[in-house]
Each structure stands twice: as C-alpha cells, then as structure tokens.
PyMOL Python script that loads the backbone (N, CA, C, O; Angstrom):
from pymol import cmd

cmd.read_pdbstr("""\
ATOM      1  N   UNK A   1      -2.232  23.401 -20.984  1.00  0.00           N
ATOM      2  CA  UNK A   1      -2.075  22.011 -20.572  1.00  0.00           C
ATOM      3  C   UNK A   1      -2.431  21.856 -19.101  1.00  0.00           C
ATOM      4  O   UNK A   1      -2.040  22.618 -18.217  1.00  0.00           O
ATOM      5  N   UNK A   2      -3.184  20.832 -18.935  1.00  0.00           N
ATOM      6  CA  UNK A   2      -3.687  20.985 -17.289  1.00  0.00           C
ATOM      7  C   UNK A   2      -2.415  20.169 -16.485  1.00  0.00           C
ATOM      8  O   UNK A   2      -1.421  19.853 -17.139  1.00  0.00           O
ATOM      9  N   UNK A   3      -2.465  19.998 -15.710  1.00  0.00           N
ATOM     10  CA  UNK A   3      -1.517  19.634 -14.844  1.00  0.00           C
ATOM     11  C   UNK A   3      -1.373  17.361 -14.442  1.00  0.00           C
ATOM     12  O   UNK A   3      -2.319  16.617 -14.182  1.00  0.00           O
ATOM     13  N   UNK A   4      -0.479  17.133 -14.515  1.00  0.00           N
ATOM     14  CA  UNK A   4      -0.646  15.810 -14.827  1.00  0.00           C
ATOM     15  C   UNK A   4       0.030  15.127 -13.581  1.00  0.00           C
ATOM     16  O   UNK A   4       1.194  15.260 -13.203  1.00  0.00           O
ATOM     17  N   UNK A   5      -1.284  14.124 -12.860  1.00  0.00           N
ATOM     18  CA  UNK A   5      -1.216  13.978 -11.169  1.00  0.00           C
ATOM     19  C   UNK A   5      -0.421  12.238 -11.451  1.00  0.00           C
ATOM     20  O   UNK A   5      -0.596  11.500 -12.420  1.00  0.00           O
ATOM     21  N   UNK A   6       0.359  12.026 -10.353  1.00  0.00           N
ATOM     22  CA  UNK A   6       0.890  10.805 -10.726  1.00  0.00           C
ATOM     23  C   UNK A   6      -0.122   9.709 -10.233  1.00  0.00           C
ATOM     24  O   UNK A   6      -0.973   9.838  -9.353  1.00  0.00           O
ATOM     25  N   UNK A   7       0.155   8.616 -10.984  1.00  0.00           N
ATOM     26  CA  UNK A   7      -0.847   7.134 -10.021  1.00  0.00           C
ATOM     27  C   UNK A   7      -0.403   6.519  -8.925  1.00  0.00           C
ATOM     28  O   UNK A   7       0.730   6.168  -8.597  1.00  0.00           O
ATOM     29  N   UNK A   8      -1.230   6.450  -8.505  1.00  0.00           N
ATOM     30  CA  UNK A   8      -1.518   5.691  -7.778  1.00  0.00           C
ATOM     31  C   UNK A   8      -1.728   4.386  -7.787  1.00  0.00           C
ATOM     32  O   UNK A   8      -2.777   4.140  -8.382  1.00  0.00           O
ATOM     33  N   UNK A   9      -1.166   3.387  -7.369  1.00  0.00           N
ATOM     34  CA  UNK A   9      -0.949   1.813  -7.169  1.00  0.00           C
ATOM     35  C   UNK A   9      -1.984   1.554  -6.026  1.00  0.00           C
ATOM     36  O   UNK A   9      -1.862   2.334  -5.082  1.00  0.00           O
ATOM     37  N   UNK A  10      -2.868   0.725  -5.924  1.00  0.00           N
ATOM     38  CA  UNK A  10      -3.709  -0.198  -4.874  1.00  0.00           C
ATOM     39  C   UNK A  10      -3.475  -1.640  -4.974  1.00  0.00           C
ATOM     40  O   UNK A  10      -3.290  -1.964  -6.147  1.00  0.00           O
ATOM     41  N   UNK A  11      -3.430  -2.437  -4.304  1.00  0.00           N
ATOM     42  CA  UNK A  11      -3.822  -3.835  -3.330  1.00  0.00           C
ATOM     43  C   UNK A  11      -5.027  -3.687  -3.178  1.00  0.00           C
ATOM     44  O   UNK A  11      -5.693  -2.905  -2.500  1.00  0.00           O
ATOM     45  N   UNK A  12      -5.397  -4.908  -4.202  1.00  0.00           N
ATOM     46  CA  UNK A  12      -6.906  -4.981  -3.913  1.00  0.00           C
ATOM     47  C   UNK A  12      -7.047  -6.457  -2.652  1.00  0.00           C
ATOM     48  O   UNK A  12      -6.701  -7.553  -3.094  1.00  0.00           O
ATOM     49  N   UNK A  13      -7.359  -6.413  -1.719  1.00  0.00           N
ATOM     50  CA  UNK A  13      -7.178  -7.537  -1.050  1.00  0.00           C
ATOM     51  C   UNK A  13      -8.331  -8.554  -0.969  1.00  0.00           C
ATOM     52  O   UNK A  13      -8.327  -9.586  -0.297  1.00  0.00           O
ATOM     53  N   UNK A  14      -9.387  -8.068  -1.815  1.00  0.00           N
ATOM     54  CA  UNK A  14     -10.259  -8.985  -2.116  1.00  0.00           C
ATOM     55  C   UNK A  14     -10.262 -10.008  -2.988  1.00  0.00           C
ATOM     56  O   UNK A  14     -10.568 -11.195  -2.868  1.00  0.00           O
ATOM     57  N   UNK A  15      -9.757  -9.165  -4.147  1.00  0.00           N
ATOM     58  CA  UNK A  15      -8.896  -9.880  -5.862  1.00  0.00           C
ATOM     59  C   UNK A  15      -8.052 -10.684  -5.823  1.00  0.00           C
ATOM     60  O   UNK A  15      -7.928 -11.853  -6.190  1.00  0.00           O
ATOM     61  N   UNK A  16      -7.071  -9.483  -5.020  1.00  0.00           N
ATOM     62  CA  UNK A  16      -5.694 -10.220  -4.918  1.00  0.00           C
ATOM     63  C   UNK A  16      -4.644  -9.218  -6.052  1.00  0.00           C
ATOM     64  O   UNK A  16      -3.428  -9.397  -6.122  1.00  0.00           O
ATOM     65  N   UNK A  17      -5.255  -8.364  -6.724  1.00  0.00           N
ATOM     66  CA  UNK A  17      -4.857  -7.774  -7.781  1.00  0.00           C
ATOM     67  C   UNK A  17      -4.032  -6.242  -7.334  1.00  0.00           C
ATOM     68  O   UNK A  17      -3.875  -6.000  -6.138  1.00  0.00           O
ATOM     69  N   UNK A  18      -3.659  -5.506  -8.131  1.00  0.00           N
ATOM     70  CA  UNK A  18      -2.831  -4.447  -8.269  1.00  0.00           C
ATOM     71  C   UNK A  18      -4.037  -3.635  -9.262  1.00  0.00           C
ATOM     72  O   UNK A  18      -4.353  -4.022 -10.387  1.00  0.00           O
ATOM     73  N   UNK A  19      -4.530  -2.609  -8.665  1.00  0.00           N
ATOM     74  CA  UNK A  19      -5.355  -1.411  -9.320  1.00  0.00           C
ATOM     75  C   UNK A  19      -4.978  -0.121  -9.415  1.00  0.00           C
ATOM     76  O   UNK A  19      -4.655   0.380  -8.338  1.00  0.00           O
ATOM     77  N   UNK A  20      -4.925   0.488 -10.245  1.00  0.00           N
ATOM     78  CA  UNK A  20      -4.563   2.093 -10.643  1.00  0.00           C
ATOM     79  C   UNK A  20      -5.859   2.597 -10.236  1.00  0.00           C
ATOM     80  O   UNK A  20      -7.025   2.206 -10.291  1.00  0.00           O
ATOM     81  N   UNK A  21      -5.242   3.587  -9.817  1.00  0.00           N
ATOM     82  CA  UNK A  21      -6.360   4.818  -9.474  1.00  0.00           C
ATOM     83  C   UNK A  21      -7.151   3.524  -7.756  1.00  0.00           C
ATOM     84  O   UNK A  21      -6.949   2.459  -7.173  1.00  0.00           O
ATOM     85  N   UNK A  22      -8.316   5.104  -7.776  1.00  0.00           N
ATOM     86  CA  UNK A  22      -9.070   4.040  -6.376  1.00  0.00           C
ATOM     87  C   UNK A  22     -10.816   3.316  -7.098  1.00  0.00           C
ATOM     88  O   UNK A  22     -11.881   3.867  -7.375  1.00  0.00           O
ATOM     89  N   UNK A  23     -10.349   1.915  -7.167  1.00  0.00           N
ATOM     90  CA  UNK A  23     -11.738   1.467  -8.043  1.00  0.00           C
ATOM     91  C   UNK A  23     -12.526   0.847  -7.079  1.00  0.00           C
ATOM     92  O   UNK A  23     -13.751   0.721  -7.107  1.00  0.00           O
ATOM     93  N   UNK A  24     -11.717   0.453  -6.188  1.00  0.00           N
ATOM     94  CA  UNK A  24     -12.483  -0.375  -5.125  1.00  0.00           C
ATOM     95  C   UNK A  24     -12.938   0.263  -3.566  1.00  0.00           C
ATOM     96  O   UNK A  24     -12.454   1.286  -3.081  1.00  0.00           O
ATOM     97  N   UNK A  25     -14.009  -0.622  -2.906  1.00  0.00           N
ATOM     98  CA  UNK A  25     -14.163   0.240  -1.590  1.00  0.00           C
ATOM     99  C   UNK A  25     -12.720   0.278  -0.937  1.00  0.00           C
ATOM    100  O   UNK A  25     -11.796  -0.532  -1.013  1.00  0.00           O
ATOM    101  N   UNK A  26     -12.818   1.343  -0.348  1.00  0.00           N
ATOM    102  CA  UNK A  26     -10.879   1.100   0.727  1.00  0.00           C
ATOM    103  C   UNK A  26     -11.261  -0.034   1.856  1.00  0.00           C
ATOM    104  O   UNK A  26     -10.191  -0.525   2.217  1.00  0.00           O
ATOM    105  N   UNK A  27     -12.201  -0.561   2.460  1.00  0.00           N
ATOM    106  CA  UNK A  27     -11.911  -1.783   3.284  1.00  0.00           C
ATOM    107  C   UNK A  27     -11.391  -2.851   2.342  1.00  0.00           C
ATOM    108  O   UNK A  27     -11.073  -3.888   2.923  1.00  0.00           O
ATOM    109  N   UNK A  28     -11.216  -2.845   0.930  1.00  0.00           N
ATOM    110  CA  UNK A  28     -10.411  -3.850   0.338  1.00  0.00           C
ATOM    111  C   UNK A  28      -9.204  -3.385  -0.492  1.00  0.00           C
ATOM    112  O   UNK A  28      -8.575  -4.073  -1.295  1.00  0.00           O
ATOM    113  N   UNK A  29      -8.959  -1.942  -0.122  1.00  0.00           N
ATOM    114  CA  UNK A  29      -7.518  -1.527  -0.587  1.00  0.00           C
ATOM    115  C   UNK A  29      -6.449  -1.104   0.578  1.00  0.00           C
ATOM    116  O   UNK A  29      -6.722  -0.616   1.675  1.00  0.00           O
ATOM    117  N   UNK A  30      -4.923  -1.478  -0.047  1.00  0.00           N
ATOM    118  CA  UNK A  30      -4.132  -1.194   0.651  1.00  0.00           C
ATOM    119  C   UNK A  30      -3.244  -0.173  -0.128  1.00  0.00           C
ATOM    120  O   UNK A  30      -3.064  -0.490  -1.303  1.00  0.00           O
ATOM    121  N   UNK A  31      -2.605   1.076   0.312  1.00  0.00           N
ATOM    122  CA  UNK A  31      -2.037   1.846  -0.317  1.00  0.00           C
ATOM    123  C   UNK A  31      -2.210   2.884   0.068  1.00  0.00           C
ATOM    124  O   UNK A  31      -2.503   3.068   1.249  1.00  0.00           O
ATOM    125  N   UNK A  32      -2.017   4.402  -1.265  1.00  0.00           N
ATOM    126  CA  UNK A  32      -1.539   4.253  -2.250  1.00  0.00           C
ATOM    127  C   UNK A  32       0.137   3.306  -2.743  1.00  0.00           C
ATOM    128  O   UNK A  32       0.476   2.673  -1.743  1.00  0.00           O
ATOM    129  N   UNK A  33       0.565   3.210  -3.232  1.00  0.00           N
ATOM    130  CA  UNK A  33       1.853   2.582  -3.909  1.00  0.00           C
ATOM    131  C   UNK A  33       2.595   3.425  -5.230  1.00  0.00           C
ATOM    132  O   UNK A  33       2.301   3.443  -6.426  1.00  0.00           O
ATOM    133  N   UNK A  34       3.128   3.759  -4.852  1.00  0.00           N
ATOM    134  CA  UNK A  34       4.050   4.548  -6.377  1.00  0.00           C
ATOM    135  C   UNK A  34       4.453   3.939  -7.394  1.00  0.00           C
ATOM    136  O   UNK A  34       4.871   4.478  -8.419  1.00  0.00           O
ATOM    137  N   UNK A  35       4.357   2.738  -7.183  1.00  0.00           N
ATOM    138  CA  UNK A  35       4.541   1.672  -8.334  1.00  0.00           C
ATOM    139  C   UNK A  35       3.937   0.683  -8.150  1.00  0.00           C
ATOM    140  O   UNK A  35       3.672   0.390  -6.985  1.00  0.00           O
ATOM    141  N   UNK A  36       3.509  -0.174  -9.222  1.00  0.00           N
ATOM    142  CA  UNK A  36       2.994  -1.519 -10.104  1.00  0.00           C
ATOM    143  C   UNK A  36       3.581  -2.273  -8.596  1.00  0.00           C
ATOM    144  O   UNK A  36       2.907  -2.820  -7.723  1.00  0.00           O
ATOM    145  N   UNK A  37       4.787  -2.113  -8.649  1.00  0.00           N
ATOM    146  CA  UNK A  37       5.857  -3.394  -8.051  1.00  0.00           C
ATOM    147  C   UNK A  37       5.752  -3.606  -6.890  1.00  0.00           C
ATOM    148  O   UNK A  37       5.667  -4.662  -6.264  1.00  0.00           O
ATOM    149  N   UNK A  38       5.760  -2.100  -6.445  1.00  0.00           N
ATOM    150  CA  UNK A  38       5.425  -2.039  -4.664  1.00  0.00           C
ATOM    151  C   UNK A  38       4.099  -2.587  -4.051  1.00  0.00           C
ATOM    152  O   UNK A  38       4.004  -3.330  -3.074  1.00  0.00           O
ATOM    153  N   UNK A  39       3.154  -2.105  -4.770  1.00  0.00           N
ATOM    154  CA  UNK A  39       1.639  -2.590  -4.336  1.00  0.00           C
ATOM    155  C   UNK A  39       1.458  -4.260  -4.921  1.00  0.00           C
ATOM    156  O   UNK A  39       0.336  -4.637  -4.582  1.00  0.00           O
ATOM    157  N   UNK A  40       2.227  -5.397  -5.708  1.00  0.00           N
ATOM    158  CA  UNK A  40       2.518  -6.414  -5.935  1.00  0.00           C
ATOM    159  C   UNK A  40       2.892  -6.950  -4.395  1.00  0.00           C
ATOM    160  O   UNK A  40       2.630  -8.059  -3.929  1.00  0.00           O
ATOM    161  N   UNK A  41       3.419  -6.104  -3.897  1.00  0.00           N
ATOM    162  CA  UNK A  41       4.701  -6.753  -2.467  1.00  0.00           C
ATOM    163  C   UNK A  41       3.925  -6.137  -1.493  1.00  0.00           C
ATOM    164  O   UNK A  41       4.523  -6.233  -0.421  1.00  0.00           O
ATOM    165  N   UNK A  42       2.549  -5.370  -1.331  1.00  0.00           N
ATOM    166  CA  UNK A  42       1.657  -4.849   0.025  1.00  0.00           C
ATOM    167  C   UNK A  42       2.059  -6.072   1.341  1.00  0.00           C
ATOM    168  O   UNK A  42       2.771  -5.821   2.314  1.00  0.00           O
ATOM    169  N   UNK A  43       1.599  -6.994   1.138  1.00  0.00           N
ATOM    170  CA  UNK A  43       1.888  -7.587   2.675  1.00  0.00           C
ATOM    171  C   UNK A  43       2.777  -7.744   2.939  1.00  0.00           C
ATOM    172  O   UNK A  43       2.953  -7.637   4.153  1.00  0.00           O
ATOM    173  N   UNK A  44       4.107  -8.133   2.032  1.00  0.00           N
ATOM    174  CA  UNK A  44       5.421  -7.694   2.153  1.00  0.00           C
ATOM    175  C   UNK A  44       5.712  -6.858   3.214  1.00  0.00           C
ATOM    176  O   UNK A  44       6.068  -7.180   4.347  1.00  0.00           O
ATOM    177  N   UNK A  45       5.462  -5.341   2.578  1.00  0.00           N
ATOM    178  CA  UNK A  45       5.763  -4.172   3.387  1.00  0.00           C
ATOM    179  C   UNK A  45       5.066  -3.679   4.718  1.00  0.00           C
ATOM    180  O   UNK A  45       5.521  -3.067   5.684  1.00  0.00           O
ATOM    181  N   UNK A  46       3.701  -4.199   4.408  1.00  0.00           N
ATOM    182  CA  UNK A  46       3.143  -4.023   5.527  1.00  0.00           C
ATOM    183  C   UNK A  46       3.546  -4.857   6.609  1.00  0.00           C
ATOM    184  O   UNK A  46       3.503  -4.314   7.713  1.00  0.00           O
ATOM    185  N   UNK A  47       3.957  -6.131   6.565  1.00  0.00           N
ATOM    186  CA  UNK A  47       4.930  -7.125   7.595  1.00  0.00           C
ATOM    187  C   UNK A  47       6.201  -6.283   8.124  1.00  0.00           C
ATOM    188  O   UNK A  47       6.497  -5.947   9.270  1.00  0.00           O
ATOM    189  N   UNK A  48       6.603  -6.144   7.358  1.00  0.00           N
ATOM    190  CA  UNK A  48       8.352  -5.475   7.505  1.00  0.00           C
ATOM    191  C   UNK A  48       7.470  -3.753   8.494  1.00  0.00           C
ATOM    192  O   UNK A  48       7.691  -3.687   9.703  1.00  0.00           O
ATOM    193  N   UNK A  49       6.716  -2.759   7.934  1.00  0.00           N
ATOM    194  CA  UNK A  49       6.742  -1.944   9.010  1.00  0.00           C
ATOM    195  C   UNK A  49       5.567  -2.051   9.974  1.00  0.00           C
ATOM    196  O   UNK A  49       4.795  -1.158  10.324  1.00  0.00           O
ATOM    197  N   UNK A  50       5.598  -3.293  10.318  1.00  0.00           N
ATOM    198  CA  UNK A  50       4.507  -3.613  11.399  1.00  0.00           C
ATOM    199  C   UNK A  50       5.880  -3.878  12.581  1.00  0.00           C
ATOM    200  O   UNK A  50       5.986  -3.365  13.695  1.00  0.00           O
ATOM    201  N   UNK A  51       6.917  -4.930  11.845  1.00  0.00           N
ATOM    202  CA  UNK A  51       7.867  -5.299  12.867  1.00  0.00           C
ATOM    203  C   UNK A  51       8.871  -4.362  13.145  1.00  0.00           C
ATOM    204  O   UNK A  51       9.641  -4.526  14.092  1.00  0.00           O
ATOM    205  N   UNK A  52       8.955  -2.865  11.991  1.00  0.00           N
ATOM    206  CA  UNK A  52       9.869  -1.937  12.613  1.00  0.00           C
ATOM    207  C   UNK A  52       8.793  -0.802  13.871  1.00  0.00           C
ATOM    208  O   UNK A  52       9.481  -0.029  14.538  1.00  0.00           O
ATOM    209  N   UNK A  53       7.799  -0.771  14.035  1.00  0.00           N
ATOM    210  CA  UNK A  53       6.813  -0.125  14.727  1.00  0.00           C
ATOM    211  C   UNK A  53       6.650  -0.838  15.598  1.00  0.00           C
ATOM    212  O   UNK A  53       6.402  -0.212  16.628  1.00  0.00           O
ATOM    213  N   UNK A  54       6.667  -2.428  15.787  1.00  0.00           N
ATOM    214  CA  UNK A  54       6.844  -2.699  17.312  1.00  0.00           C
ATOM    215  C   UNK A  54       8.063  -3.209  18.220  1.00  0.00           C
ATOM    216  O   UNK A  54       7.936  -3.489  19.412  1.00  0.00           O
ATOM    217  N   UNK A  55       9.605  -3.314  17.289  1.00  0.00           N
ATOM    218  CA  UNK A  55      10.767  -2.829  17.618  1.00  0.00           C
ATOM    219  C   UNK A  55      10.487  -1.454  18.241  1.00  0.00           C
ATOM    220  O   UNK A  55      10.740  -1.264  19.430  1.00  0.00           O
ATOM    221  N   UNK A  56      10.056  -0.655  17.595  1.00  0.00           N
ATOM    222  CA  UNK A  56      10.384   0.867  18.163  1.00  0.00           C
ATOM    223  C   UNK A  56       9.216   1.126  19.456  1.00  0.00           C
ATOM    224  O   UNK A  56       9.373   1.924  20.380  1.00  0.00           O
ATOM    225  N   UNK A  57       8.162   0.335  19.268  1.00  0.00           N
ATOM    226  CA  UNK A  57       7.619   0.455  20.538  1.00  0.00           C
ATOM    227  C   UNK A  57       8.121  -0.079  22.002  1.00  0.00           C
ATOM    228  O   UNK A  57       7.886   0.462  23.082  1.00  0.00           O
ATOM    229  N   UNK A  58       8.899  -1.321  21.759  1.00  0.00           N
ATOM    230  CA  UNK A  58       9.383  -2.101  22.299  1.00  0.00           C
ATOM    231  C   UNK A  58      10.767  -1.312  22.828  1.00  0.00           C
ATOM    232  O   UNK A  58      10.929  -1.631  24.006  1.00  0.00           O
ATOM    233  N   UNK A  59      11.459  -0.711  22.535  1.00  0.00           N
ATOM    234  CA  UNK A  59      12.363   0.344  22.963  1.00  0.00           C
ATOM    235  C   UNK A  59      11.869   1.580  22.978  1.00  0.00           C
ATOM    236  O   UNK A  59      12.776   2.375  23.225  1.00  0.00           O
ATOM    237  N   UNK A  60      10.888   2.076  22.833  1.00  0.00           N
ATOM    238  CA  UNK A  60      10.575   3.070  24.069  1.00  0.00           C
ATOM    239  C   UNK A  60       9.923   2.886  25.403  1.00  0.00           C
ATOM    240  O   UNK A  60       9.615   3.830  26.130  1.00  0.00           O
ATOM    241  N   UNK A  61       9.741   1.704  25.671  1.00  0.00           N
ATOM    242  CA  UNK A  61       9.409   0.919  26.965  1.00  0.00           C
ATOM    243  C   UNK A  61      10.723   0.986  28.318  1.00  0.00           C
ATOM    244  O   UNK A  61      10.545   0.392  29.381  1.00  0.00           O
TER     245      UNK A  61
END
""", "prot")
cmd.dss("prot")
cmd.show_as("cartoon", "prot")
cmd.util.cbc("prot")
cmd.orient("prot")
C-alpha cells in the first residue's frame, strides 16, 4: 500500500472558490488549508494574522 498524503485546501482568489490539491497558478492561491472550512474563511485568517503580526511588531518597537 503506498502511503496516503493528506489535502490540501486552496483559495482560489480569482474564482472565489475552495480547490483541492494545487490547480491553479499560486498568484491566485492562498494556502495550503487543512480543511474545506478554513480555506472558505482565507481572508478571514489572513486579516486576523496580519493584525496579530503588526501588534507584535508594534511591541517590539
């Protein structure tokens, strides 16, 4: 039995869609995502650790 790799979730940000595996060029993917759900919520998360990365820049000042 060969060995069985988990998926991968993409943000397609061209679509607008949620893609398994990598189908698209990466200037229109965001990810990987471990789940369906998470890569649904990409700008979500990417908002939330944009504002914990410049909190933390902002206190090491």
């Amino acid at each position: 039995m060969g060995v069985q790799l988990e998926q991968e979730f993409w943000f397609n940000t061209k679509t607008g869609q949620v893609e398994v595996g990598k189908q698209t060029l990466a200037v229109y993917r965001i990810g990987p995502f471990k789940t369906r759900q998470e890569a649904e919520k990409a700008f979500e998360i990417l908002r939330s650790r944009s504002e914990r990365w410049q909190e933390e820049d902002e206190n090491q000042s």
